[in-house]
Backbone as CSV, one residue per row, in Angstrom:
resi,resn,N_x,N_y,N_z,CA_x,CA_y,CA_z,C_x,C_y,C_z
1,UNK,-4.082,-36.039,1.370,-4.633,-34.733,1.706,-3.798,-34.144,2.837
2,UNK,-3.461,-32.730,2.685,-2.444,-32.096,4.068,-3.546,-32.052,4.843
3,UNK,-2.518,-32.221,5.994,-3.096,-31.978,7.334,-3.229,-30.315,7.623
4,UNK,-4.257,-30.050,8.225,-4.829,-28.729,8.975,-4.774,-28.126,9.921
5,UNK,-4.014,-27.173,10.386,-4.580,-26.958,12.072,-5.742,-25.835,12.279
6,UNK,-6.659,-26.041,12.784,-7.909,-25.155,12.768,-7.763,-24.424,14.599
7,UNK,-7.572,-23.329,14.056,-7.129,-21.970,15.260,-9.011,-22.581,15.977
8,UNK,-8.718,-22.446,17.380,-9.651,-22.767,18.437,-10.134,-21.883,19.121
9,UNK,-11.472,-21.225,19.084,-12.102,-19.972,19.345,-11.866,-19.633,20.876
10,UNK,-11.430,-18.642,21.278,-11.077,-17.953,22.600,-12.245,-18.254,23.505
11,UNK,-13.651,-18.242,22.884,-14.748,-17.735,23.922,-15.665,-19.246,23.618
12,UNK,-15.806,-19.827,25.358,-17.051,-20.915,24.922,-18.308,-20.956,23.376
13,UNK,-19.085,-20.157,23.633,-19.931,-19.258,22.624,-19.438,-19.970,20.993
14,UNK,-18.154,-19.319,21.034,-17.661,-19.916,19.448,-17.604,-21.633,19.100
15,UNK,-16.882,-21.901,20.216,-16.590,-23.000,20.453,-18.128,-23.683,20.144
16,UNK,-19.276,-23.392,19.807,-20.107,-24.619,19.756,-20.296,-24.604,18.599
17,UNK,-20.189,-23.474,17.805,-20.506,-23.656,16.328,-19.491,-23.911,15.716
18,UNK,-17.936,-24.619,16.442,-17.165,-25.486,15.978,-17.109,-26.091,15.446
19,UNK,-17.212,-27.193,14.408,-16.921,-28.752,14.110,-16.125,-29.468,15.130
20,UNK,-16.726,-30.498,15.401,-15.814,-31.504,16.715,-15.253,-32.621,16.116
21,UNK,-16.044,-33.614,15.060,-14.784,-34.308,14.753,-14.019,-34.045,13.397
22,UNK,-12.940,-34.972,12.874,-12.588,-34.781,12.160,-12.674,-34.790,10.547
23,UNK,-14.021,-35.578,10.708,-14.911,-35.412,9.250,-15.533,-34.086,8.828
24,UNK,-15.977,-33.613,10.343,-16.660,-32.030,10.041,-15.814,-31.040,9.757
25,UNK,-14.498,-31.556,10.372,-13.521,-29.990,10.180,-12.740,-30.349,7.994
26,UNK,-12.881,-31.498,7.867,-12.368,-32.081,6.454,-13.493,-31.736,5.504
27,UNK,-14.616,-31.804,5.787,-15.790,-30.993,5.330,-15.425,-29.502,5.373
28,UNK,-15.537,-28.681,6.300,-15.602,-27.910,6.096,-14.333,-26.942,5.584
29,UNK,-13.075,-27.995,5.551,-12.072,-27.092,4.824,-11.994,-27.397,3.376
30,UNK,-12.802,-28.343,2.878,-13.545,-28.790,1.755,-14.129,-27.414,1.133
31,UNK,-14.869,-27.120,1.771,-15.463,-25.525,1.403,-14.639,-24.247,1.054
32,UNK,-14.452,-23.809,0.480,-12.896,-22.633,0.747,-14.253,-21.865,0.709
33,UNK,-14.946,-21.316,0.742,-16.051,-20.232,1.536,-16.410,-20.958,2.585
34,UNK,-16.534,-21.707,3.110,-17.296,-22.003,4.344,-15.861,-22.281,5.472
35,UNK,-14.680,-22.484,5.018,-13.265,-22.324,5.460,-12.735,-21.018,6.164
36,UNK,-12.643,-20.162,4.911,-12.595,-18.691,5.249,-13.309,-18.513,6.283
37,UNK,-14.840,-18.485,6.268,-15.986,-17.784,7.228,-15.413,-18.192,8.537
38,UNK,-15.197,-19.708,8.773,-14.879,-20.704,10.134,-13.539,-19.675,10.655
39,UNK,-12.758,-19.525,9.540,-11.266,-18.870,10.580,-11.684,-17.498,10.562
40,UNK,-12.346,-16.435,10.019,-12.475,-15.080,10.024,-13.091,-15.041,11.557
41,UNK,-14.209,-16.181,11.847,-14.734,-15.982,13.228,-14.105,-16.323,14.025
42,UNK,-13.028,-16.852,13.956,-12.801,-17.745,15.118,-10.986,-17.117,15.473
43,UNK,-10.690,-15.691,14.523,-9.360,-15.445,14.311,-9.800,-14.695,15.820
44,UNK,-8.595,-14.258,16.448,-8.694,-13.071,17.795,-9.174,-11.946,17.297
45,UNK,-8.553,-11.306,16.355,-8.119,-9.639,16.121,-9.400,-9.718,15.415
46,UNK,-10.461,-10.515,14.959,-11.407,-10.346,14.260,-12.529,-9.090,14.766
47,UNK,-12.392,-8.798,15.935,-13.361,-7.534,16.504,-12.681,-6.300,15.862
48,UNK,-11.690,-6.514,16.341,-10.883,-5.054,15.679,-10.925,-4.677,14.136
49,UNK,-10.829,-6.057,13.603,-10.666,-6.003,11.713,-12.508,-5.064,11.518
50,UNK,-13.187,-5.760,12.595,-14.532,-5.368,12.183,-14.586,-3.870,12.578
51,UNK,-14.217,-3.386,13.494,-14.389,-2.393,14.089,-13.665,-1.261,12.638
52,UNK,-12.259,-1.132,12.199,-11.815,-0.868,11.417,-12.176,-0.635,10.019
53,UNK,-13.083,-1.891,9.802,-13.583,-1.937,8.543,-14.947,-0.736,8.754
54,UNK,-15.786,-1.015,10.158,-16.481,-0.033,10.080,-16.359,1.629,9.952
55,UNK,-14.337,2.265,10.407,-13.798,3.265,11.017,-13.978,3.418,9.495
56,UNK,-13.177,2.414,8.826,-13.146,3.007,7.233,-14.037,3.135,6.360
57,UNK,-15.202,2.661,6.428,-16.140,2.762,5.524,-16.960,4.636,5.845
58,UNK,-17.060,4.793,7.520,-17.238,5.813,7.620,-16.298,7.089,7.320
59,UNK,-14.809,6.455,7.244,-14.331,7.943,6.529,-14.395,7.854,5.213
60,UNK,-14.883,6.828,4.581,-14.726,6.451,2.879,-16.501,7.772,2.580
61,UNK,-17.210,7.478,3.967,-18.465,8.070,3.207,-18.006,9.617,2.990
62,UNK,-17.302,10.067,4.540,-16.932,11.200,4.666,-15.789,11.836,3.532
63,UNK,-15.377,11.240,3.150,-14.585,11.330,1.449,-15.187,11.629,0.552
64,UNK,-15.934,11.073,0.291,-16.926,11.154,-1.199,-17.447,12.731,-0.941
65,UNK,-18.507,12.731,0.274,-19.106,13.912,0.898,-18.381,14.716,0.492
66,UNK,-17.404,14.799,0.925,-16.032,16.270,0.802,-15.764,16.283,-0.601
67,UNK,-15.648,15.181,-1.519,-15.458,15.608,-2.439,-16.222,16.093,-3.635
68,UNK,-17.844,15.606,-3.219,-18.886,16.076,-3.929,-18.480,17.731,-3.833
69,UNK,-18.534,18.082,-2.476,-18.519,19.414,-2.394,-17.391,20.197,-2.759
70,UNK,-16.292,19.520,-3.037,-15.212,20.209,-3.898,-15.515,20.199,-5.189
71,UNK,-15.936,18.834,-5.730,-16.620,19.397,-7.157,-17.523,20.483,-7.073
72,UNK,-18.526,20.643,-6.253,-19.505,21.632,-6.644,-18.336,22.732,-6.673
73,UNK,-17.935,23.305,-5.437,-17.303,24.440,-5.229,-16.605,24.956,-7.048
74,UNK,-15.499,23.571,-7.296,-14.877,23.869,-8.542,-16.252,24.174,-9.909
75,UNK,-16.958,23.618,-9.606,-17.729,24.063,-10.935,-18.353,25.975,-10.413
76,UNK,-18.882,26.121,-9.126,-19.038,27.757,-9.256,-18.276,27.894,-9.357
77,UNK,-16.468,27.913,-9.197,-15.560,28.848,-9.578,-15.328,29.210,-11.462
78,UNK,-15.399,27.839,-11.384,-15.399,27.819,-12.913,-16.820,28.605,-13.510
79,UNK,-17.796,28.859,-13.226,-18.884,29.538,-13.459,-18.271,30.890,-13.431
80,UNK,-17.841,31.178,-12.276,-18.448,32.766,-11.956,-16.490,33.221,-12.784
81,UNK,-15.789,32.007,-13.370,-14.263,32.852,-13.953,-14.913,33.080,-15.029
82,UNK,-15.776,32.272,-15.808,-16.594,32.424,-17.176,-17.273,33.863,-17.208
83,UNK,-18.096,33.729,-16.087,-19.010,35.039,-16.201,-17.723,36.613,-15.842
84,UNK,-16.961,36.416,-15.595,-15.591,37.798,-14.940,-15.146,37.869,-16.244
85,UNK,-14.662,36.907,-16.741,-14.317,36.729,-18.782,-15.028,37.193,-19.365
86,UNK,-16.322,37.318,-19.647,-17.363,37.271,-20.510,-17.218,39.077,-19.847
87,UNK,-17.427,39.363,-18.824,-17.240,40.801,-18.476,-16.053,41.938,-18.998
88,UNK,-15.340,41.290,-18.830,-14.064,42.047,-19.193,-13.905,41.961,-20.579
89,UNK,-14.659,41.153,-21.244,-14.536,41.092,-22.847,-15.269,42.394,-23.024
90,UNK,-16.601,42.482,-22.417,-17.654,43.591,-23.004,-16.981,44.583,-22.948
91,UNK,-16.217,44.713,-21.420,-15.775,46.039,-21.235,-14.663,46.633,-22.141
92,UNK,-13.999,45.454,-22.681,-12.865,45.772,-23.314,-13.572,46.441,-25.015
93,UNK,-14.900,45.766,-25.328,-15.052,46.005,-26.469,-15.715,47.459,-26.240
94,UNK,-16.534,47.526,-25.357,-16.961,48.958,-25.306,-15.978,50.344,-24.882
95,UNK,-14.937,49.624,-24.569,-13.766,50.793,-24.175,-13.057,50.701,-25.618
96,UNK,-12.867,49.926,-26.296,-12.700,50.056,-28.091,-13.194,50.688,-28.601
97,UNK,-14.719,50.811,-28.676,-15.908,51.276,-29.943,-15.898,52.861,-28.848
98,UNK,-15.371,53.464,-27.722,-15.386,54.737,-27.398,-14.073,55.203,-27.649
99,UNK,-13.596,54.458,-28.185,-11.687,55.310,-28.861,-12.016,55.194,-30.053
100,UNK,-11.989,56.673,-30.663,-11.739,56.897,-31.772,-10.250,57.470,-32.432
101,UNK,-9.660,56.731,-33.155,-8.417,57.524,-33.446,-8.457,58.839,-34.185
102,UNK,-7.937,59.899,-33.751,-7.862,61.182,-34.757,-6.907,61.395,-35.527
């Protein structure tokens, strides 16, 4: 089995929900989910990844938002070009049926 090096948490705090010997850390890299979880907490930059993930989810909402409302917008345009069409047809037919050729 390869050997491991397991990154060592910056802050006391982490450090207890460590594994201490070397059966617990062989256990738990045994786990590839319970592996992952151990280094995601225990990486440095992990505040920031979180912080980020939160920056992006809030412009992901603010995306959608904006784009609901560009769909709406595009469907009244598309409404009211239908209804300007549908106008200029009448007008065109009633400016027809008042020409009479002599």
């Amino acid at each position: 089995m390869p050997s491991y090096d397991v990154a060592r948490p910056s802050s006391p705090a982490k450090a207890a929900a460590e594994p201490e010997t070397p059966t617990d850390i062989i256990a738990l890299l045994a786990d590839r989910n319970k592996a992952f979880e151990h280094f995601r907490r225990s990486y440095r930059r992990n505040e920031a990844i979180e912080e980020n993930k939160a920056v992006l989810k809030e412009k992901y909402g603010r995306a959608k938002a904006l784009g609901e409302r560009v769909n709406a917008s595009r469907g009244k345009i598309n409404a009211l070009k239908a209804t300007i069409e549908q106008r200029r047809v009448v007008q065109s037919m009633a400016g027809r049926c008042r020409l009479t050729p002599d």
